[in-house]
C-alpha positions in Angstrom: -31.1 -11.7 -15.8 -33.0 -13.8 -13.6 -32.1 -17.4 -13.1 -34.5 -17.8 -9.6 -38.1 -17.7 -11.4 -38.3 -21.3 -12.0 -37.9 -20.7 -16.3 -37.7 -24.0 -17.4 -34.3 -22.9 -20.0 -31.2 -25.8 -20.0 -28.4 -23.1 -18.0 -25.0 -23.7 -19.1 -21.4 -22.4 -17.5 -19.9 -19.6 -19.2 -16.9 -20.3 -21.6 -14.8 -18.7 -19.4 -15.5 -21.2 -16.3 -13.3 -23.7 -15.2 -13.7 -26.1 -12.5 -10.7 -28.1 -10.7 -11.0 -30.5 -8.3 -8.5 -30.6 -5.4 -7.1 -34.0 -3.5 -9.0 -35.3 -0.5 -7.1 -33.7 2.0 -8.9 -30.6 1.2 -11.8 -29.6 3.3 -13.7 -28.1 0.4 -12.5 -29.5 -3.3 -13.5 -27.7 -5.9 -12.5 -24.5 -7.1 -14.5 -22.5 -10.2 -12.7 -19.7 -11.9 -14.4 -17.3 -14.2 -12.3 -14.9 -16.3 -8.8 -14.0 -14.8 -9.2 -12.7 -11.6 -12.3 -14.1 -9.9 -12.1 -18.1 -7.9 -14.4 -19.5 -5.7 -14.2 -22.2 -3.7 -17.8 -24.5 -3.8 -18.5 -27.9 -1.4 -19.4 -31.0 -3.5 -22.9 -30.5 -4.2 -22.7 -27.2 -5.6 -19.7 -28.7 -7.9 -22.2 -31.6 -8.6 -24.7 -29.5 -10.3 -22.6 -27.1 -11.8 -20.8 -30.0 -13.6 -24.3 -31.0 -14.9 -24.8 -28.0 -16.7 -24.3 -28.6 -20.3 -27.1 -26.9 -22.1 -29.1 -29.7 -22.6 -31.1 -29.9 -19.7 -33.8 -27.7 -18.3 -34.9 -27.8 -14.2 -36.9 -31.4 -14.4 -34.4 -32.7 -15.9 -31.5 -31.8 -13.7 -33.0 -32.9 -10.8 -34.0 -36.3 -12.6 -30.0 -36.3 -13.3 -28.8 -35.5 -10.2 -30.6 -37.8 -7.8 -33.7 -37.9 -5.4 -31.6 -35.4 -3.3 -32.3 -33.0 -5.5 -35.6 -30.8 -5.9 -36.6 -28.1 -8.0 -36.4 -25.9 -5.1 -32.7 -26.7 -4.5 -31.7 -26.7 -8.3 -33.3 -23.4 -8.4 -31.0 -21.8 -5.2 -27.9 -23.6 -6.7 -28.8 -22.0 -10.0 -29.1 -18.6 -8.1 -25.7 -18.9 -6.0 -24.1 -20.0 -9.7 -26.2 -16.4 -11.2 -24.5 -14.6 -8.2 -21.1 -15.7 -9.2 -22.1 -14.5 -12.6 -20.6 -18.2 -14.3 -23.7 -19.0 -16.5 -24.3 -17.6 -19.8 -26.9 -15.3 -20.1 -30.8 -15.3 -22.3 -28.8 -15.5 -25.4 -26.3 -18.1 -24.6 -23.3 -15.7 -24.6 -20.8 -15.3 -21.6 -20.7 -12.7 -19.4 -17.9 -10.3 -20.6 -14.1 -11.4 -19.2 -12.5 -8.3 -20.9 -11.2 -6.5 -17.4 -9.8 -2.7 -17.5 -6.0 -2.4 -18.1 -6.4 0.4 -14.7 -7.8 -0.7 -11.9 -8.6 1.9 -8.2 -8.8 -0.8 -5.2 -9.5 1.6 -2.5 -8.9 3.2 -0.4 -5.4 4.2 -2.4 -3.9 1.9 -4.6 -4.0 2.1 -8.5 -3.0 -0.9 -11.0 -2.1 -0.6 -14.3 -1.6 -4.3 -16.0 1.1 -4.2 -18.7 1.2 -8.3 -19.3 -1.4 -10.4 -19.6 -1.4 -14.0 -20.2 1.4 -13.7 -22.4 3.8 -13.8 -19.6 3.8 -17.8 -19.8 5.8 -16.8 -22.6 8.5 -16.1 -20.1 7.5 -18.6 -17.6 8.9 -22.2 -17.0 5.9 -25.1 -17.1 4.5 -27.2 -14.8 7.2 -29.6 -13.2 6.6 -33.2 -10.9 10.6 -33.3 -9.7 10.2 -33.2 -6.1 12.9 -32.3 -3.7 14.8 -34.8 -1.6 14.1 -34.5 2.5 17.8 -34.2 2.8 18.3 -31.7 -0.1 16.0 -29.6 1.6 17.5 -29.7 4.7 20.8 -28.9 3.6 19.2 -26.1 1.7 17.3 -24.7 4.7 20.5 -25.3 7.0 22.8 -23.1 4.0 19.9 -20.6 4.4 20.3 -19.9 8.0 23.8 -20.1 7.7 24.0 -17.2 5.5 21.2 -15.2 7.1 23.1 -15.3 10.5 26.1 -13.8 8.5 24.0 -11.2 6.8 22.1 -10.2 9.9 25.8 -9.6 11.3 27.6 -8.1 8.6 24.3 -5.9 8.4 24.9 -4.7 12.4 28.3 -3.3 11.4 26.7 -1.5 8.8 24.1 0.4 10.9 26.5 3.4 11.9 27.6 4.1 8.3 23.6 3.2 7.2 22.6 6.0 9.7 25.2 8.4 8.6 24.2 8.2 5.0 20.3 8.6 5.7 20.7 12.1 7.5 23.4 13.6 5.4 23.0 15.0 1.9 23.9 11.7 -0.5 25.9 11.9 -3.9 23.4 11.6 -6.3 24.9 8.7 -7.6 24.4 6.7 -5.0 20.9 7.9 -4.8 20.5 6.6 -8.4 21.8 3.5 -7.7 20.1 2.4 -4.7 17.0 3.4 -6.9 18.0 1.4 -9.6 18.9 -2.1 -7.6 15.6 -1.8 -5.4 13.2 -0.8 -8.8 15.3 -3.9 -10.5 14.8 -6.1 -7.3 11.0 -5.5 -7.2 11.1 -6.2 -10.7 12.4 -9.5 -10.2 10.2 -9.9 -6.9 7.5 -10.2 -8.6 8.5 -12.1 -11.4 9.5 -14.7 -8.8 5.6 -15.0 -7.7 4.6 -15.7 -11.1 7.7 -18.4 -11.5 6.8 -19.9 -8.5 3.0 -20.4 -9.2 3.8 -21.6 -13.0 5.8 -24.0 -11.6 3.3 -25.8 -9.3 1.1 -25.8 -12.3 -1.1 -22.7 -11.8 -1.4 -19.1 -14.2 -0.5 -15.8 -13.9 -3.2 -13.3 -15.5 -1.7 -10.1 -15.2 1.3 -8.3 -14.4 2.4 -4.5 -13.7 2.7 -1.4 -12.0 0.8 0.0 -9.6 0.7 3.2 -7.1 0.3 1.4 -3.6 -0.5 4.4 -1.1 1.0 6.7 -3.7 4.1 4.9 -4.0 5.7 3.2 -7.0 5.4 -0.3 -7.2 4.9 -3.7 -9.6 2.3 -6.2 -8.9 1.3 -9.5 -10.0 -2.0 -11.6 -9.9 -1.3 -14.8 -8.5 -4.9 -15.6 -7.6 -5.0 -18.7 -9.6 -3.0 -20.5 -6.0 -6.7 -21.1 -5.0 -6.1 -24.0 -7.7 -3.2 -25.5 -6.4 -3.4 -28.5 -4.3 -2.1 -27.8 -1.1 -1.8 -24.7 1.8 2.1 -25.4 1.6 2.3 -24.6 -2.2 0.1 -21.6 -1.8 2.4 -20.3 1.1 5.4 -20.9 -0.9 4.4 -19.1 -4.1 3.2 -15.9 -2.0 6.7 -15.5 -0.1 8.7 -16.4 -3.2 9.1 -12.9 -4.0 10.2 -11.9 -0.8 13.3 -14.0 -1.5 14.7 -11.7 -3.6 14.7 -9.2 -1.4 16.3 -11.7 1.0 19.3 -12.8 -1.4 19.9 -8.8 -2.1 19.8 -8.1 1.9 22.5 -11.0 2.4 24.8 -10.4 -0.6 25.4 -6.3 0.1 25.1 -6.5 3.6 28.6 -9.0 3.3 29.6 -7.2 0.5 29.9 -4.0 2.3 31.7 -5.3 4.9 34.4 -7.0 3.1 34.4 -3.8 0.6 35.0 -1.6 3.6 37.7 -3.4 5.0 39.0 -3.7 1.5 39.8 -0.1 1.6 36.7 0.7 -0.4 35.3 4.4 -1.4 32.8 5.8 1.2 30.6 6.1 -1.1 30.7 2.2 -2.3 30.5 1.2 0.7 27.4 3.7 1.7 26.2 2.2 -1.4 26.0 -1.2 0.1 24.6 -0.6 3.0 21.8 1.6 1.8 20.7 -1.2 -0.6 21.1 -3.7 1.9 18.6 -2.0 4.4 16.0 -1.0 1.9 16.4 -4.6 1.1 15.6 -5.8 4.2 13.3 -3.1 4.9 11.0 -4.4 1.8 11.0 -7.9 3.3 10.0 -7.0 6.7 7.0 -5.0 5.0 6.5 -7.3 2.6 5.8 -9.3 5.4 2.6 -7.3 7.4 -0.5 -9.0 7.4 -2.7 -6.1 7.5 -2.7 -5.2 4.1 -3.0 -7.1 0.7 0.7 -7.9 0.4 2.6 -11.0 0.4 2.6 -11.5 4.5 -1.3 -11.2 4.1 -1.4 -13.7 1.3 0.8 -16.0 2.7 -1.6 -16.1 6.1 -4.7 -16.5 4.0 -3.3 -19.4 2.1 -1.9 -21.0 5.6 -5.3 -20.5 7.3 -7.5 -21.9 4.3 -9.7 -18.5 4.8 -10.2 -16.7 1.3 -10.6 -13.2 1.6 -9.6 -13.5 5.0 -8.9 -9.5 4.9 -12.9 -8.8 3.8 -14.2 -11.3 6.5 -12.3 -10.0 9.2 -12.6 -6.6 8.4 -17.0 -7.6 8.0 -16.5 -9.3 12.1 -14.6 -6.3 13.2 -17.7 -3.9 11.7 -20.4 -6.0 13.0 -18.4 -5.8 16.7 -18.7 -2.2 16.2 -21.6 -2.0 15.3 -23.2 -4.4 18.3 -21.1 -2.1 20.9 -22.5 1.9 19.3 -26.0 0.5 17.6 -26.6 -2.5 19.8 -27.3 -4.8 17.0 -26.8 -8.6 17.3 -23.3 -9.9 16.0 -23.1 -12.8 14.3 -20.1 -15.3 15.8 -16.9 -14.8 13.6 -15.6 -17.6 11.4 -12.4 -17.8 14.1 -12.1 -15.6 17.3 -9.4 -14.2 16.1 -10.9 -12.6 13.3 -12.4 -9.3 14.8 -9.1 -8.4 16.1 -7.5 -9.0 12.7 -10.4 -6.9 11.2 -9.5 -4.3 13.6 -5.5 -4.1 12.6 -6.7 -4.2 8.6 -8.9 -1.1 9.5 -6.1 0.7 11.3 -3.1 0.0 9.5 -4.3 2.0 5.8 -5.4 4.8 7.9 -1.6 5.2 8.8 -0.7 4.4 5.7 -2.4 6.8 4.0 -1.8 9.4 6.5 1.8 8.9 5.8 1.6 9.1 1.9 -1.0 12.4 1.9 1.5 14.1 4.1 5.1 12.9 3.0 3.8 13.7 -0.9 1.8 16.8 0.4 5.0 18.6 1.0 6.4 17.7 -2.1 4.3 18.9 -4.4 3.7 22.0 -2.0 6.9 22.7 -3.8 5.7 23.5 -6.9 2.5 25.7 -6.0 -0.7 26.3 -6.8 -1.0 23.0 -8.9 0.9 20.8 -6.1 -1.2 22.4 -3.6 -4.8 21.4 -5.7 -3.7 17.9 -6.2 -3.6 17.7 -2.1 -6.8 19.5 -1.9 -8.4 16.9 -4.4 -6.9 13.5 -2.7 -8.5 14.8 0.6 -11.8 15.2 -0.8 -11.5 11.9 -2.3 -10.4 10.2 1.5 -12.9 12.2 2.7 -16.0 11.2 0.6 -14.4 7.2 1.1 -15.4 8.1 5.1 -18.9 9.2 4.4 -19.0 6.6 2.6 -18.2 4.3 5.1 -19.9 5.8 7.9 -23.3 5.7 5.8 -23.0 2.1 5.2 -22.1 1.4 8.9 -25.5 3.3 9.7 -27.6 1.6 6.8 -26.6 -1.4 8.3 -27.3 -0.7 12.0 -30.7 0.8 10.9 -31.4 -2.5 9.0 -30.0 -4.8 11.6 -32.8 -3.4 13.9 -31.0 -0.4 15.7 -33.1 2.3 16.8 -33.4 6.2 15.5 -33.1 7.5 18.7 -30.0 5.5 19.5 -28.3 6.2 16.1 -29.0 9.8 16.5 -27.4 9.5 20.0 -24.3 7.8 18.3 -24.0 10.5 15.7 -24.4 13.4 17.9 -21.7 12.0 20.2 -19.5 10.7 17.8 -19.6 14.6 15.7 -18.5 16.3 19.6 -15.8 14.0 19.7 -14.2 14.7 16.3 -14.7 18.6 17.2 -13.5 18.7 20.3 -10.4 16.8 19.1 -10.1 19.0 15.9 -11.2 22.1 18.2 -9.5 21.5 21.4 -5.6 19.7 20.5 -3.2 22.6 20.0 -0.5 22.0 17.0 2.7 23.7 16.3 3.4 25.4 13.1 7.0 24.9 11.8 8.6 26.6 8.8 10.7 24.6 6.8 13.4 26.0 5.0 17.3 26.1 4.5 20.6 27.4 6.1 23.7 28.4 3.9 27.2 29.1 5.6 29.1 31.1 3.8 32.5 32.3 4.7 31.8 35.0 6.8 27.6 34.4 7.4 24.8 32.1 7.6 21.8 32.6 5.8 18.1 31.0 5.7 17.4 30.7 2.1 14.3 29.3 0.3 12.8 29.5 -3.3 9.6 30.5 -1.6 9.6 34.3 -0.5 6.4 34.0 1.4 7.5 30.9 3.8 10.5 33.3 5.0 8.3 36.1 5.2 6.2 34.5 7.8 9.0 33.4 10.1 9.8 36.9 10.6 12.7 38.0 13.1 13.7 37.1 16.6 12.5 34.0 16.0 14.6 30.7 17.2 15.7 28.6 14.3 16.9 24.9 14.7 19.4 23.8 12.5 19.9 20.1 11.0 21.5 17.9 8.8 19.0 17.5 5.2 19.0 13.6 4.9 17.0 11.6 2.6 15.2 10.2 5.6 17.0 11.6 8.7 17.7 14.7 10.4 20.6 15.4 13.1 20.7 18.4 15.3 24.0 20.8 13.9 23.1 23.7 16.1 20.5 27.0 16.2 20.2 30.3 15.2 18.3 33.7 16.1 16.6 35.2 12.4 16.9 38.8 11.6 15.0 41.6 9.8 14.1 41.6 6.3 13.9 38.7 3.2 16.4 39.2 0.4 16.7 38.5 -2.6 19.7 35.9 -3.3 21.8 33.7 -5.5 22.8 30.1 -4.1 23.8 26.7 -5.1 20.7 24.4 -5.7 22.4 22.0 -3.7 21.5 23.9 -0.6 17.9 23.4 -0.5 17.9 19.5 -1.7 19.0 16.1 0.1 21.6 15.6 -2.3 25.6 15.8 -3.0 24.0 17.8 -6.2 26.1 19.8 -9.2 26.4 23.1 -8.2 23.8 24.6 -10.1 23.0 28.2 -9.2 19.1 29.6 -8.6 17.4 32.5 -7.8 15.8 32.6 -4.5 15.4 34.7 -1.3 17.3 34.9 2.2 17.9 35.7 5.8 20.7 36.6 7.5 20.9 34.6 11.2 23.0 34.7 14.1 24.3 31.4 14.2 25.8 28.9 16.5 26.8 25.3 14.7 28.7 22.7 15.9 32.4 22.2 14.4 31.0 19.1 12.2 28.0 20.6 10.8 28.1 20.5 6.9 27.8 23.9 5.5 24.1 23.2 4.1 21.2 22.0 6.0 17.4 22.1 6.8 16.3 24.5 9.3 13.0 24.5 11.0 11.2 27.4 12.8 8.4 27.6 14.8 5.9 30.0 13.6 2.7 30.1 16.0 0.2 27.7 17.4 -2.9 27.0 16.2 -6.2 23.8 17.0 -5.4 20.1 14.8 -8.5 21.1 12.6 -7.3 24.5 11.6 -3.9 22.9 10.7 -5.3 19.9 9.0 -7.7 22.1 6.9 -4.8 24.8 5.9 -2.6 22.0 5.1 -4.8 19.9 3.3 -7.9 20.3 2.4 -7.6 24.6 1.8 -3.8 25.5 1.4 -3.1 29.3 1.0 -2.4 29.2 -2.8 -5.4 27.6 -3.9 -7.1 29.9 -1.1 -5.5 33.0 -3.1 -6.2 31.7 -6.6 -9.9 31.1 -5.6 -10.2 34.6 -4.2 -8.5 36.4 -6.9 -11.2 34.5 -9.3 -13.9 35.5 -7.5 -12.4 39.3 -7.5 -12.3 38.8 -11.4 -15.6 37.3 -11.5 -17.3 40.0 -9.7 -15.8 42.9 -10.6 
């Protein structure tokens, strides 16, 4: 619908709107919500005439209402900034729908699932007015320090034993229990955020779980802050969370320290520490500004920007844009904010390098299937860069740049990428296993092919199979011929794992380890060279089994 072509109906705000007025130290004071998720922050005027908007009243008489400063011209804008924000009813009278998807994709790799609505208030302490003493907080902040100096150095003594446990194979126990406190500690995290904001008054609209960059997470919508009446409660609600992460840092990192000079297990103690560095680990992410978490909140609220990420990311493009297109750039909000824009470009590229190709492996594990699922999140990453690109171009074109010079740009900008792809040599490793027995050591894999390819003569490095690390143990020349072989499942995993026998294949080696090495490990072996594109394309976007399956369908097809 139209609200712009000067129909003389009485608009009204949607059911769903509310409007909240914030304290004179505000530079702009009103906020109007519609539906859960979606605030924005207007200046007086606009307040002024959505406020008038009962129903009753068509154009003439709004701007008889509202004063000699208003026209029908400017009624009619504010009307069409109020359409834009979709907060009027429409031709009926009905409000737009609020209803919002349970699953939500925020691009470029993050999924939500909401599992509590509203009814988390349930849950959820009310509004209070007790304030805080000045000297109650500064005992509290000085108590605070205090124990985060002990932490921090209980936590330094636990580095060794922290290192030790990431690049060895770790009890699976302790695996599960790390697991447990962090999933339980995020749990709480987040809970946290939606204590803190229901305290200063505001309402949480959804809570769950999410995939952020393909990794397992909660979440919860605190976007009802913009209501709150200060930057400082803002801030405070968006690092609440974080605390818990802090408290859970401090108390293992001193517990494993007096555990271990208790005379504790290794395995407590390992325990301990592991929890205590993921712990601190999740705050110091927790913490980056670049992408929508709570450091990123936190810095929005402080600066008074909303959707500081989109605006700086919008100056960053247009500085792009103005260097390859020479179109005009408008001057950025802050100066500040095309660098910003330039980090919150960056940063999920990383990010979602590292999650293609840390989950790529894994579910290379399991075949054909693993291997499609890769193929398929490449050509979705992909078409989100077309994507891009086109509307940087659209853009450029409308903005006044001319053919010749975007065809330049595009033509200069495709060499690059094949030159880089073409002309950057890569390494191909195998990955596989060793196994010392008592009088050999063996490469052994579930995969017959992978050994296969290493063939023999070829120099094999040998190293510890941590969770996260790898240490160095020693190396080994392969021989002739793959084998097929019995051996304990624990050899090929990270873990301390029952000794489950499996089927798989093997390699004898010649093999020189040092006195310490355990007597399971990964081993790695290079298996050729080969240019960045043909690596990236056989890895991700075309693997070998889904290469094989589509040529044995077309065999079938055509036969």
């Amino acid at each position: 619908m139209a609200m712009v072509d000067e129909r003389l109906r009485a608009p009204e705000l949607a059911d769903n709107v509310r409007m909240r007025e914030m304290p004179d130290s505000q530079p702009i004071r009103w906020v109007i919500s519609a539906g859960t998720d979606r605030y924005f922050r207007v200046g007086a005027d606009l307040a002024e005439l959505a406020r008038a908007l009962d129903g009753t009243r068509g154009v003439d008489d709004l701007c008889a209402t509202l004063g000699d400063r208003w026209d029908r011209d400017r009624v009619l804008g504010g009307l069409g900034v109020l359409e834009t924000m979709q907060v009027l009813t429409d031709d009926d009278g009905a409000s737009p729908p609020t209803r919002q998807s349970r699953i939500r994709l925020i691009p470029p790799l993050t999924v939500q699932i909401s599992l509590i609505g509203t009814a988390v208030h349930r849950i959820l302490p009310g509004p209070s007015t007790r304030r805080v003493g000045t000297a109650a907080r500064r005992l509290s902040a000085l108590t605070a320090a205090v124990v985060a100096a002990v932490a921090v150095g209980c936590f330094a003594t636990l580095v060794p034993t922290t290192i030790d446990a990431l690049a060895t194979k770790i009890d699976l126990r302790v695996l599960a229990t790390v697991i447990a406190v962090s999933l339980v500690a995020t749990a709480v995290h987040e809970y946290m955020h939606a204590w803190a904001l229901s305290r200063y008054g505001g309402r949480v609209n959804r809570m769950g779980v999410m995939l952020f960059y393909l990794v397992p997470a909660f979440f919860c919508d605190i976007s009802d802050a913009w209501t709150l009446d200060s930057r400082r409660r803002r801030v405070v609600v968006a690092l609440a969370g974080g605390s818990v992460q802090a408290v859970v840092f401090a108390a293992t990192a001193i517990a494993g320290v007096c555990a271990r000079q208790g005379g504790a297990g290794d395995d407590v103690v390992a325990t301990l520490a592991l929890v205590s560095a993921t712990s601190i680990v999740m705050v110091v992410v927790n913490l980056v500004p670049f992408v929508k978490l709570d450091g990123y909140i936190a810095l929005m609220s402080a600066t008074d920007i909303p959707n500081l990420r989109d605006k700086s990311l919008a100056a960053f493009a247009d500085r792009v844009r103005a260097v390859l297109f020479g179109t005009p750039a408008p001057a950025p909000l802050r100066r500040w904010l095309p660098w910003f824009g330039g980090a919150c470009a960056l940063v999920p590229v990383g990010l979602v390098y590292l999650a293609v190709s840390n989950w790529s492996g894994a579910l290379a594990a399991t075949g054909a299937v693993g291997d499609t699922i890769v193929m398929l999140l490449t050509c979705y990453l992909l078409l989100i860069v077309v994507a891009v690109i086109r509307r940087a171009v659209v853009r450029a074109r409308a903005d006044g740049a001319g053919l010749m010079r975007t065809a330049v740009v595009g033509v200069l900008g495709a060499a690059v990428v094949i030159g880089v792809l073409g002309g950057i040599d890569v390494t191909r490793t195998a990955s596989v296993s060793y196994l010392r027995t008592v009088d050999t050591t063996l490469l052994v894999s579930t995969d017959r092919a992978t050994l296969a390819r290493i063939g023999a003569g070829r120099e094999v490095t040998l190293l510890t199979n941590g969770v996260v690390l790898h240490r160095r143990v020693g190396r080994a020349e392969t021989g002739a011929g793959v084998e097929s072989a019995r051996f304990p499942l624990s050899a090929v995993l990270p873990t301390r794992s029952p000794d489950l026998i499996t089927p798989g294949y093997a390699v004898v080696v010649e093999a020189s380890l040092d006195p310490s090495a355990p007597s399971s490990g990964l081993a790695r072996v290079e298996v050729g060279r080969t240019s960045l594109g043909r690596d990236l394309v056989d890895r991700y976007l075309w693997p070998a089994s889904v290469r094989g399956g589509a040529t044995d369908l077309w065999r079938w097809m055509t036969r």
